[in-house]
C-alpha positions as CSV (number, residue, x, y, z in Angstrom):
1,X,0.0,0.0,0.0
2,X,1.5,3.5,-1.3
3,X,-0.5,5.7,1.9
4,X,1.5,3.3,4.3
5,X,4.6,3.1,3.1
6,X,5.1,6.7,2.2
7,X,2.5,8.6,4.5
8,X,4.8,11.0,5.7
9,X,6.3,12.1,2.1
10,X,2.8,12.3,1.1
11,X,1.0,14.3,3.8
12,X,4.3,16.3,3.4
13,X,3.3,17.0,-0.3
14,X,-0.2,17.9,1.1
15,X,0.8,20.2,3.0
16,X,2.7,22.2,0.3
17,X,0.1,21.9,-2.1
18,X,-2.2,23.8,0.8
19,X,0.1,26.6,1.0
20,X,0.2,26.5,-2.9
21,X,-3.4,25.9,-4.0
22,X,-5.2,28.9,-2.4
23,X,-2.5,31.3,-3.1
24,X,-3.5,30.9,-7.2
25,X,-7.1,32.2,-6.0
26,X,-5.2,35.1,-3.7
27,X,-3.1,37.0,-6.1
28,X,-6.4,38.9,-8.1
29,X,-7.6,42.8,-7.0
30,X,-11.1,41.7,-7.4
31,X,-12.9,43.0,-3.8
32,X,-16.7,42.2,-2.5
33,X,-18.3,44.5,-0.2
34,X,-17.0,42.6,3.0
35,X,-13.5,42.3,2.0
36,X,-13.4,46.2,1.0
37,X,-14.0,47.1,4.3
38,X,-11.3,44.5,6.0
39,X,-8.8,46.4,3.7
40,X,-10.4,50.1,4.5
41,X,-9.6,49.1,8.4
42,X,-6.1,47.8,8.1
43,X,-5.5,51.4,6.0
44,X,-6.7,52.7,9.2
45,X,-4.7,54.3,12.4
46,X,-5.1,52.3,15.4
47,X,-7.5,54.7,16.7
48,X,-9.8,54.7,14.0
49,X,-9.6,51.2,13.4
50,X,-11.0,50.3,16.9
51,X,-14.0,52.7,17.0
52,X,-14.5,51.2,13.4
53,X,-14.0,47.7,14.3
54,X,-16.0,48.1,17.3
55,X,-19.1,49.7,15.4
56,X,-18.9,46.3,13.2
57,X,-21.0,43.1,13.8
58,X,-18.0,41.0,14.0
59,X,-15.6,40.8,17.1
60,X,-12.2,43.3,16.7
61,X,-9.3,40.3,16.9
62,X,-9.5,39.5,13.2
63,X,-8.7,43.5,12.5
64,X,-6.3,43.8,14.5
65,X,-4.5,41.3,13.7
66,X,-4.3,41.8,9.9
67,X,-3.3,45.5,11.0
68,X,-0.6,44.1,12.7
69,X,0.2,42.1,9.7
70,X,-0.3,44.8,7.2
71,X,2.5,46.9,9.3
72,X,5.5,44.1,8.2
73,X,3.9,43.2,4.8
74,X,2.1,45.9,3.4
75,X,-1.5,46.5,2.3
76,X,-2.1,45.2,-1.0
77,X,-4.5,43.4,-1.8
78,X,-2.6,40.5,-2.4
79,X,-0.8,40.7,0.6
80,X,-3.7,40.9,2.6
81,X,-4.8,38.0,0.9
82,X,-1.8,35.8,1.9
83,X,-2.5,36.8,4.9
84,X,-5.8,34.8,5.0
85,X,-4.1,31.7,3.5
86,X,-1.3,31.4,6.6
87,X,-4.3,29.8,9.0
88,X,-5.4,27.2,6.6
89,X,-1.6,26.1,6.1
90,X,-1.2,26.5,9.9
91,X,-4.2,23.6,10.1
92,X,-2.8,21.3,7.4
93,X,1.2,21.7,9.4
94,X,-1.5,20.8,12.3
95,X,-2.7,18.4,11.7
96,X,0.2,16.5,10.0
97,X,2.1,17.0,13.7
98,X,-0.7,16.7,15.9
99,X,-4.0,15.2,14.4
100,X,-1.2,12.5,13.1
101,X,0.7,11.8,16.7
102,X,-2.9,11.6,18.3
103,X,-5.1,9.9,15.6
104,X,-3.1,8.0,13.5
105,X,-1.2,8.9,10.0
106,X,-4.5,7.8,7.7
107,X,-6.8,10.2,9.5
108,X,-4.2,13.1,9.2
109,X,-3.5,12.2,5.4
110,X,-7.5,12.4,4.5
111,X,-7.6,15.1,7.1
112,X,-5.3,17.4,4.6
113,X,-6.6,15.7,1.3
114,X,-10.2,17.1,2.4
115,X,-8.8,20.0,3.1
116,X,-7.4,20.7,-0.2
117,X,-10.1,18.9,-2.2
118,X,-12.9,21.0,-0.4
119,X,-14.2,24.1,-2.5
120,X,-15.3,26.1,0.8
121,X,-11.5,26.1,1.9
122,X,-10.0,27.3,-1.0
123,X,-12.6,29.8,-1.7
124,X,-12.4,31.5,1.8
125,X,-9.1,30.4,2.6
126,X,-8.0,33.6,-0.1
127,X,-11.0,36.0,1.2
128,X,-9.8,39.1,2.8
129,X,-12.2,38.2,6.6
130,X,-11.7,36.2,9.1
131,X,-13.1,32.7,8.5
132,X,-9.6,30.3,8.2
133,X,-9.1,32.7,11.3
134,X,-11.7,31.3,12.9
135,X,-11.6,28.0,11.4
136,X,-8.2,27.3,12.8
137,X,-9.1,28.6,16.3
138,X,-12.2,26.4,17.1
139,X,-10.6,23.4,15.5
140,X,-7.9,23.8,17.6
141,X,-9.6,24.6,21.0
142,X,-11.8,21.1,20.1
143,X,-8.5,19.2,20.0
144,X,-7.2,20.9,23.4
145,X,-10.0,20.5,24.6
146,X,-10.1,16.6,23.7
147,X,-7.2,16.4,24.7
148,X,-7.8,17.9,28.2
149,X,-9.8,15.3,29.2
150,X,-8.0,12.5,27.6
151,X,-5.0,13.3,29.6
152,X,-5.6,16.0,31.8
153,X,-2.1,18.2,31.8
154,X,-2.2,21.6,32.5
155,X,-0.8,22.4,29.5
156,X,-3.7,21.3,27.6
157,X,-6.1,23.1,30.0
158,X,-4.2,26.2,29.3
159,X,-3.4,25.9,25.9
160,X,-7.6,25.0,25.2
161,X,-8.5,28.0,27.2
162,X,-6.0,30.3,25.0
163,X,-7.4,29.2,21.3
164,X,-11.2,29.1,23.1
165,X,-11.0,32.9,23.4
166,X,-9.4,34.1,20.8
167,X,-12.1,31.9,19.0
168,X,-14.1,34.1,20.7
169,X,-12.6,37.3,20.2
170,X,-13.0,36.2,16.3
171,X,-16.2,35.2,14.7
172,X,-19.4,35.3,16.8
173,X,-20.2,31.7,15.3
174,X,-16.7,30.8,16.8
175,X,-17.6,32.3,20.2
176,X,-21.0,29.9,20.1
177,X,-19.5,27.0,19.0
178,X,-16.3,27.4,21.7
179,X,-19.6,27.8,24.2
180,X,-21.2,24.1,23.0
181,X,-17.4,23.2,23.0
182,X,-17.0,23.8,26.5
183,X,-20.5,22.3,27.5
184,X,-20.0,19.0,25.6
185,X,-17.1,19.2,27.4
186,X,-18.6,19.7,30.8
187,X,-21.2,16.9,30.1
188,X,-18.5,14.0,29.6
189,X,-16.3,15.0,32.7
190,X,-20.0,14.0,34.7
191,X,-20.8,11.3,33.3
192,X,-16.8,9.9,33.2
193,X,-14.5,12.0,35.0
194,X,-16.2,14.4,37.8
195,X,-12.3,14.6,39.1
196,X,-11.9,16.9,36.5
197,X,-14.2,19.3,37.6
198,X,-12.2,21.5,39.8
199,X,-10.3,22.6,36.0
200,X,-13.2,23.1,33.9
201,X,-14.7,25.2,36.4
202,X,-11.4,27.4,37.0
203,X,-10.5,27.3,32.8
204,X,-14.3,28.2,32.0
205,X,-14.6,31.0,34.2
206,X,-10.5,32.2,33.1
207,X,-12.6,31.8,29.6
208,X,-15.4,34.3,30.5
209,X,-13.2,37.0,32.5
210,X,-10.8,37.6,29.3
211,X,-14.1,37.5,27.4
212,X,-15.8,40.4,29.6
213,X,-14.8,43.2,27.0
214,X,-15.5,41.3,24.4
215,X,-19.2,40.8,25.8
216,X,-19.7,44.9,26.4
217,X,-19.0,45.1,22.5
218,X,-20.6,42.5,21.7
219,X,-24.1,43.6,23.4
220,X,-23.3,47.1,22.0
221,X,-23.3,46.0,18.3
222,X,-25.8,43.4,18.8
223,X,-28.3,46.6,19.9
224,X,-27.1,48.7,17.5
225,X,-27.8,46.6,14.6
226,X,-31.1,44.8,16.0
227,X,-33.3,47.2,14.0
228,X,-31.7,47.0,10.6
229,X,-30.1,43.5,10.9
230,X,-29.4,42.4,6.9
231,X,-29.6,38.4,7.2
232,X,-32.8,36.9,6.3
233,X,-33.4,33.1,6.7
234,X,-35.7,31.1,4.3
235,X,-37.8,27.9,5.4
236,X,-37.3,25.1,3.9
237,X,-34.3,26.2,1.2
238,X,-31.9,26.9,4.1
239,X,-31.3,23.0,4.8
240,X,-30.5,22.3,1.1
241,X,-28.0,25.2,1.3
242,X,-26.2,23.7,4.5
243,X,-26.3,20.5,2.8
244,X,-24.4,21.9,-0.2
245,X,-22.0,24.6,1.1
246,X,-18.8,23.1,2.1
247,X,-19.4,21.2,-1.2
248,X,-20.3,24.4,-3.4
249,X,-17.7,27.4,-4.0
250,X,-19.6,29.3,-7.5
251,X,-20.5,27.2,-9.9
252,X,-22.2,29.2,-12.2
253,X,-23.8,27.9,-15.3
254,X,-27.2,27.7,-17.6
255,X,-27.3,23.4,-17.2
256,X,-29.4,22.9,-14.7
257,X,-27.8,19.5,-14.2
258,X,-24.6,21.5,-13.6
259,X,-25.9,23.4,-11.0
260,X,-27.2,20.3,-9.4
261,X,-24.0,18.7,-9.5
262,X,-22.8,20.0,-6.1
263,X,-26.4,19.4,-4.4
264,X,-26.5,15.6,-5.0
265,X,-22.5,15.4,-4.2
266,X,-23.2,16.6,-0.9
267,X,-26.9,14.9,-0.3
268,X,-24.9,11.7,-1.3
269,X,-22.0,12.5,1.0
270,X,-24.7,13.6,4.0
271,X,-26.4,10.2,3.7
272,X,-22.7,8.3,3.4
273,X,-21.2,9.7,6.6
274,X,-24.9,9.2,8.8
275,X,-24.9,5.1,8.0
276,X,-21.4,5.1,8.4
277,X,-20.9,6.9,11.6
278,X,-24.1,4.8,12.9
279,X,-22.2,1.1,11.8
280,X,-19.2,2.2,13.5
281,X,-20.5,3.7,16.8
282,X,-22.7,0.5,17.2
283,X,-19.4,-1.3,16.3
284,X,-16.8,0.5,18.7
285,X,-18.5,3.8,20.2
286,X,-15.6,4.6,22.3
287,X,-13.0,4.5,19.2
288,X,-15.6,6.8,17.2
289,X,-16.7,9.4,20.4
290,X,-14.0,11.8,18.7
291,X,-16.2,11.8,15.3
292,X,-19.3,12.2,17.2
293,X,-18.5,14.6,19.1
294,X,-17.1,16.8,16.5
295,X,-20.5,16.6,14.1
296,X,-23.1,16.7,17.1
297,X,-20.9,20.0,17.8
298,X,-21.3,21.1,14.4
299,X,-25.4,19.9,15.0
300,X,-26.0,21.8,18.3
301,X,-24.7,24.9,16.7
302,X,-26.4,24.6,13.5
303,X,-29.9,23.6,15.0
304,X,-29.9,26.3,17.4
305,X,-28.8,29.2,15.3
306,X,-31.5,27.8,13.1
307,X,-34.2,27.6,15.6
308,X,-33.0,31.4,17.2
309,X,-33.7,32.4,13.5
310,X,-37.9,31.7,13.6
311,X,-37.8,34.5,15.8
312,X,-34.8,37.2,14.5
313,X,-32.7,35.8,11.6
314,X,-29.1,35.2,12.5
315,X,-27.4,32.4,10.6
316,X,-26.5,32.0,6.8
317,X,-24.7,29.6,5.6
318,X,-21.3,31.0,5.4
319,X,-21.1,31.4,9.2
320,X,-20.4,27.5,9.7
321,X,-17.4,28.1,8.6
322,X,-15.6,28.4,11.8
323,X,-16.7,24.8,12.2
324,X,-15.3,23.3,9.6
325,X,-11.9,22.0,10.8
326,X,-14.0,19.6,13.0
327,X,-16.3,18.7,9.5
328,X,-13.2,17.6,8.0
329,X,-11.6,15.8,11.1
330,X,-14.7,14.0,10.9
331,X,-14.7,13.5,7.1
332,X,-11.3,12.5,7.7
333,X,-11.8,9.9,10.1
334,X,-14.6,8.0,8.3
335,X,-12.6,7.8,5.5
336,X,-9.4,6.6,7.1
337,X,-11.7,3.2,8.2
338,X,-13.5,3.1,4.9
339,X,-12.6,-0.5,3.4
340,X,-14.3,-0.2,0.3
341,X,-11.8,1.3,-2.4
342,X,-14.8,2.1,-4.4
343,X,-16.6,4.3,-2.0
344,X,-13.3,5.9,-1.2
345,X,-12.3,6.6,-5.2
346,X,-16.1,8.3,-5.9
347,X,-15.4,10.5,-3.0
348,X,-12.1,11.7,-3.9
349,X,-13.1,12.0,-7.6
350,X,-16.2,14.1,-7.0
351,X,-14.3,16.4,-4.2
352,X,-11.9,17.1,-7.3
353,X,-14.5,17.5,-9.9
């Protein structure tokens, strides 16, 4: 088998063609609305930038850290581009030391194929806002946090605690799903380790006091823009469109079967990774907890948001992206215990297609 003998080289290879792939869709001057204002505020003095920022719907971290960028590399377009790219490497170097020493090389090796092959990251992962920000942080304050319980060191505590809030301090979607993160969290030290109480209870508070300015400004936009809030959520189109994001980047075209194309991919992926998930937690549901916890993360935040949204709108598609690191660890994992080469081949060959 090629994948065992040479996993390393390969993810290796992986890796470089993540830094490579998205950087083709960064170097282009072409700007939508959002994007124009992430470059107006890194153009801006630090003083402007944080009343600015702070009049925004999205936390400030993201801003200020691509002002900090901008001061070493400039503010081109390009350039601020590249700077968008850097998380989504950071993941795939991630995963190839981390998700590989923990999980085994086969789930970091589909782990960084997904990755790659997934439209959603390359589109975004070249976007001048802070979504592979985000995406980065949550996926790494679910492994932390994972990892806190598995072994519970102080390092991980501290180091889960650290990506939690600037996952907070990033996307509000991050700051809920760090929330459910923490709570799942809280759930399995009761039902398996209550002597691990004492340090979720000191980290999660840690967690809210750093978070206490982000809060104030966070109430202040959210009543600001509660009379003129833009999203608006449609019944029952919204579930084909979570179906097909992560699957669609902007496919456009008169064929209506082409159009379709990225619909049934994902229906057909949906429907694989539910009866597979289901055989292998009745199989071994301790050896698959990881997976389901990662997508019944993914679920808690979806349905909620979704459910908030019958009363005031607040969830579009795009905003699961800070979630998607633990959609492909999941991904990833079914497909690194998939036995059937044929299932595994019209995977891969739609994800490229």
């Amino acid at each position: 088998n090629i994948l065992k003998k040479h996993s390393k080289i390969i993810n290796i290879a992986l890796v470089v063609l993540i830094g490579i792939v998205p950087l083709l869709a960064a170097f282009n001057s072409n700007l939508w609305f959002d994007e124009a204002y992430s470059v107006g505020l890194a153009n801006q003095p630090w003083g402007n930038l944080f009343v600015s920022a702070i009049n925004d719907v999205h936390p400030v971290l993201y801003y200020v850290l691509l002002k900090l960028y901008s001061l070493i590399c400039g503010t081109s377009v390009i350039a601020l581009r590249i700077f968008s790219v850097i998380p989504i490497v950071l993941l795939a170097v991630f995963s190839f030391v981390k998700i590989r020493k923990e999980f085994g090389d086969k789930v970091s090796f589909y782990f960084n194929l997904v990755l790659l092959l997934l439209p959603v990251t390359m589109h975004y992962g070249s976007q001048i806002r802070m979504y592979s920000w985000a995406m980065l942080f949550v996926t790494l304050t679910a492994f932390y946090a994972y990892k806190a319980f598995k072994y519970n060191e102080k390092k991980h505590w501290i180091i889960f605690a650290i990506f939690s809030i600037l996952s907070a301090y990033t996307h509000h979607f991050a700051l809920f799903t760090i929330g459910v993160i923490n709570l799942v969290l809280l759930f399995f030290i009761i039902r398996k380790k209550k002597e691990l109480l004492k340090r979720w209870f000191i980290y999660g508070v840690l967690q809210i006091v750093l978070f206490i300015p982000g809060l104030i400004i966070f109430i202040m936009q959210s009543t600001r823009v509660a009379s003129g809030f833009w999203i608006s959520v449609n019944f029952p189109d919204i579930f084909g469109q979570i179906i097909q994001f992560f699957f669609q980047d902007s496919i456009t075209s008169d064929n209506s079967i082409l159009k379709a194309i990225p619909s049934i991919f994902a229906l057909f992926i949906v429907i694989y990774m539910i009866l597979r998930v289901h055989k292998l937690y009745i199989e071994d549901k301790e050896k698959i907890r990881p997976t389901t916890i990662a997508l019944s993360v993914c679920g808690i935040v979806v349905l909620v948001t979704l459910l908030v949204s019958l009363v005031r709108a607040v969830f579009i598609p795009r905003y699961m992206l800070p979630m998607l690191g633990l959609f492909v660890f999941a991904f990833a994992y079914v497909l690194s215990v998939e036995k059937s080469r044929v299932i595994k081949t019209i995977i891969l060959l739609g994800l490229l297609i």
